[in-house]
C-alpha positions as CSV (number, residue, x, y, z in Angstrom):
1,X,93.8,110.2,75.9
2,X,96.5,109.2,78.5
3,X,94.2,109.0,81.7
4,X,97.4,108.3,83.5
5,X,98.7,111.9,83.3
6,X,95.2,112.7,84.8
7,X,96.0,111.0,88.0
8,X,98.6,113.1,89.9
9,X,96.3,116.0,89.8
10,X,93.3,114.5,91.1
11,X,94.9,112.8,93.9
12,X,96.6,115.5,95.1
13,X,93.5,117.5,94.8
14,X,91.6,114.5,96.8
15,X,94.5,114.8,99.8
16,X,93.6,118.1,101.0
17,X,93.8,118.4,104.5
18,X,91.5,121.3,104.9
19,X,88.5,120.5,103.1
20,X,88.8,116.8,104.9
21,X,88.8,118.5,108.0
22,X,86.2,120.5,107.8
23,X,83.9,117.6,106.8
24,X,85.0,116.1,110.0
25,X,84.5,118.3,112.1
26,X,81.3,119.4,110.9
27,X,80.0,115.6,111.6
28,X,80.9,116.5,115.3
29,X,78.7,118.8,115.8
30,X,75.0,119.2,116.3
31,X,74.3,119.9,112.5
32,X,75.9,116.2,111.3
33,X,75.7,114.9,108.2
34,X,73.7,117.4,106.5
35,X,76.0,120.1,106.8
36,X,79.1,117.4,106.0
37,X,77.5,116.2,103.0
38,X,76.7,120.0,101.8
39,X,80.5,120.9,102.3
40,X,81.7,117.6,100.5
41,X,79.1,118.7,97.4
42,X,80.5,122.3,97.7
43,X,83.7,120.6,97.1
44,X,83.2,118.8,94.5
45,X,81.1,121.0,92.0
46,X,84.1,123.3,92.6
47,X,86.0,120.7,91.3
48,X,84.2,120.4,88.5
49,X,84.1,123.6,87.5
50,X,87.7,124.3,87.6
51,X,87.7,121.3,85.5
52,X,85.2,122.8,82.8
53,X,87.4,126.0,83.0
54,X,90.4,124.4,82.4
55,X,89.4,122.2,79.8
56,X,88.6,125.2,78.0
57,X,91.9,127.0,78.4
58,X,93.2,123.6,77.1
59,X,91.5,123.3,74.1
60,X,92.8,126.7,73.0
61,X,96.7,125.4,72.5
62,X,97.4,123.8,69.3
63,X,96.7,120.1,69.9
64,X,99.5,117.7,69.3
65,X,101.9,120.3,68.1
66,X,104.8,121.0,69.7
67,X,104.7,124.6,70.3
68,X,101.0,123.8,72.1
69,X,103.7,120.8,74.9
70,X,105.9,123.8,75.0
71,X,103.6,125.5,76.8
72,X,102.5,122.9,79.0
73,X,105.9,122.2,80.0
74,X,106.4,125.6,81.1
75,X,103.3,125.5,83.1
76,X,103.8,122.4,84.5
77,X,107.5,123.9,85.8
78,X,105.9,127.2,86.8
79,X,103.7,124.7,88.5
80,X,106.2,123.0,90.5
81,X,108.2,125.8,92.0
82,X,104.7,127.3,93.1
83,X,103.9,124.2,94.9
84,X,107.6,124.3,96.4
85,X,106.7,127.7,97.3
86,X,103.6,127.0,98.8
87,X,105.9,124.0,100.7
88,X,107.9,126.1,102.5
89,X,105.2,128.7,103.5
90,X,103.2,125.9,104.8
91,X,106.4,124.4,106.7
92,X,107.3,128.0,108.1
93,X,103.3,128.9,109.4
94,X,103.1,125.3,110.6
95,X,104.0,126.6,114.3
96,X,102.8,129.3,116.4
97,X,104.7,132.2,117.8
98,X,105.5,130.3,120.4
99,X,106.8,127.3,118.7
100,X,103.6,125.2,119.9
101,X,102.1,123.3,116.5
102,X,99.3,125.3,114.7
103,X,96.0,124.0,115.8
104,X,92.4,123.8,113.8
105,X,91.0,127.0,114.7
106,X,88.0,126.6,112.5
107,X,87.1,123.7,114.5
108,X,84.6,125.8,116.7
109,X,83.6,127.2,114.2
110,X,82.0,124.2,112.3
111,X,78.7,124.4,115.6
112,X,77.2,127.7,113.4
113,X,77.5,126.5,110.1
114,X,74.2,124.9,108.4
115,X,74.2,122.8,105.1
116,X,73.8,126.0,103.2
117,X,77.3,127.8,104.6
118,X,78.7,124.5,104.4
119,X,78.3,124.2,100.6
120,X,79.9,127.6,100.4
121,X,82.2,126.8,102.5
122,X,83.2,123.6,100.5
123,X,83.3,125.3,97.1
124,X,85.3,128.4,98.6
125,X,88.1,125.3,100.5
126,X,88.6,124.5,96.7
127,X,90.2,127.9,95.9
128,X,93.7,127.4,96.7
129,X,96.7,127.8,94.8
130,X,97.5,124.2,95.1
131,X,94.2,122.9,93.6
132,X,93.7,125.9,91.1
133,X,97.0,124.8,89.5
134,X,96.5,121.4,89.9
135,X,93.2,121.4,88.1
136,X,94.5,123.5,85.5
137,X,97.7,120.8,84.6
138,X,94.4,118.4,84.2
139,X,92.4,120.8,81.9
140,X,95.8,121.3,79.7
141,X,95.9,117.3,79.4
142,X,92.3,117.3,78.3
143,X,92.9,119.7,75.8
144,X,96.4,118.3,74.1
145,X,94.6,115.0,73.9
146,X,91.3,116.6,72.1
147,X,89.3,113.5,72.7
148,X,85.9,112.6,72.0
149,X,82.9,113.9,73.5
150,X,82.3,110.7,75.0
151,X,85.7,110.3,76.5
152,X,85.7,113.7,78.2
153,X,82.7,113.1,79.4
154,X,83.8,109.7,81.1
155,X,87.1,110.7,81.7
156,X,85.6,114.1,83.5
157,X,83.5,112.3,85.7
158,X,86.1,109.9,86.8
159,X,88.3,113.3,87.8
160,X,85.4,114.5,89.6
161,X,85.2,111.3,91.6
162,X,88.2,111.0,92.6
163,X,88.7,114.3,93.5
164,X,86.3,114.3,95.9
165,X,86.5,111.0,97.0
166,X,88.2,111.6,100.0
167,X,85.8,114.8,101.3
168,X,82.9,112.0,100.8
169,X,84.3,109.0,102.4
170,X,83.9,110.6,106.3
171,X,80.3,111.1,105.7
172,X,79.8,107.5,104.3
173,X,81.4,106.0,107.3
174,X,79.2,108.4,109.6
175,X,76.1,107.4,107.6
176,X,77.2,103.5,107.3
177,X,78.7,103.4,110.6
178,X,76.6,105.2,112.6
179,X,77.7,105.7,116.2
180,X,80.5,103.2,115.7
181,X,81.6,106.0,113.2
182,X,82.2,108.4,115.8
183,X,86.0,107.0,117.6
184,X,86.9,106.9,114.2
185,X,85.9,110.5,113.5
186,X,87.5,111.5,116.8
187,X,90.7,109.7,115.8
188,X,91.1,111.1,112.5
189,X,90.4,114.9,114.1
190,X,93.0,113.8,116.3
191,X,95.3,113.0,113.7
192,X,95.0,116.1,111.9
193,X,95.1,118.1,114.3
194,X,98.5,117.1,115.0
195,X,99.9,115.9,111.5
196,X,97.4,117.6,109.1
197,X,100.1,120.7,108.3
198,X,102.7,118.5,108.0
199,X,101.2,116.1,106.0
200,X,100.4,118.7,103.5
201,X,104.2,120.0,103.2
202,X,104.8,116.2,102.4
203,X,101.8,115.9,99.8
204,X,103.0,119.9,98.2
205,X,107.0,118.7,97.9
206,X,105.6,115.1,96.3
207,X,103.7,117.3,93.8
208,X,106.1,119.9,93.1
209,X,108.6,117.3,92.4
210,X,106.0,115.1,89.6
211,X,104.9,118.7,88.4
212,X,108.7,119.3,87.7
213,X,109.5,115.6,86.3
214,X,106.2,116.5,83.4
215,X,107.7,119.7,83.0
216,X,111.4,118.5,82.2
217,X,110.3,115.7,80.1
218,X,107.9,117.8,78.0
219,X,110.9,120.3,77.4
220,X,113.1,117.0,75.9
């Protein structure tokens, strides 16, 4: 199967804002990397569930036939104006009432939460519009390609991984890093704090506009 058409979904699945700042912030408080690492895994086998899901709904279309790329063209453009949708709405909430930028107000909320919340709190981060459809345009792939057991098995994984790469890598640098970890933490909660909306308008148009280029060329 084309693992390339794999990749836009599960990079714009790993650069989710939220999710990554909840890991962060949860490795600031009291609770540390217990509670980081159980959101990250909460993450990530909601990943691969949405995967397993989708890969179903894939394997139901005809494979290889054209009526079965029709159909995946369309949801690949019904795809892309959602994510433009979801663009806008996320560049109109951005700001407060009173025009200030919108800050992390989960933030203080991270001190109460123990691993167990936190896995919860991972898998229930993965239920956005953004990631639902973007795991979906991977489980139609899976299923037009029909590969071997094998290869979805490998291929699969490799989703997974990536995926939830970047939700994993702030607890490795805490664990690896120790307390040198910490003014990197603080920068990167810093950073989102202030960029973290915007930078997920940017990531949202970027997919809409690959979600449209799939969906025009598999209408050709």
């Amino acid at each position: 199967m084309d693992v390339l058409a794999l990749v836009p979904g599960a990079v714009g699945i790993a650069l989710s804002p939220l999710p990554i700042a909840s890991v962060v912030f949860l490795l600031g408080h009291r609770r540390g990397s217990a509670s980081a690492l159980a959101c990250a895994l909460g993450w990530i086998a909601a990943v691969a569930v949405a995967l397993v899901a989708s890969v179903l709904v894939g394997e139901s279309l005809p494979s290889q036939a054209v009526a079965g790329s029709r159909v995946q063209a369309v949801i690949a453009l019904c795809a892309a104006v959602l994510l433009a949708g979801l663009a806008v709405w996320q560049w109109l909430r951005r700001r407060l009432p009173d025009g200030s930028p919108a800050s992390s107000r989960w933030a203080d909320a991270m001190e109460a939460i123990g691993p167990g919340r936190a896995f919860g709190l991972g898998a229930l981060l993965f239920l956005s519009p953004k990631s639902l459809v973007l795991a979906l345009a991977a489980g139609l792939a899976f299923g037009d390609a029909d590969p071997s057991a094998p290869e979805t098995v490998l291929v699969a994984v490799l989703f997974v991984a990536v995926s939830g790469a970047a939700v994993l890598l702030p607890v490795v640098l805490a664990v690896t890093m120790r307390s040198g970890a910490q003014r990197v933490l603080a920068a990167v909660r810093d950073w989102i704090a202030r960029w973290g909306s915007i930078s997920l308008v940017v990531l949202l148009v970027v997919l809409a506009v690959v979600q449209l280029v799939i969906g025009l060329v598999g209408l050709r």
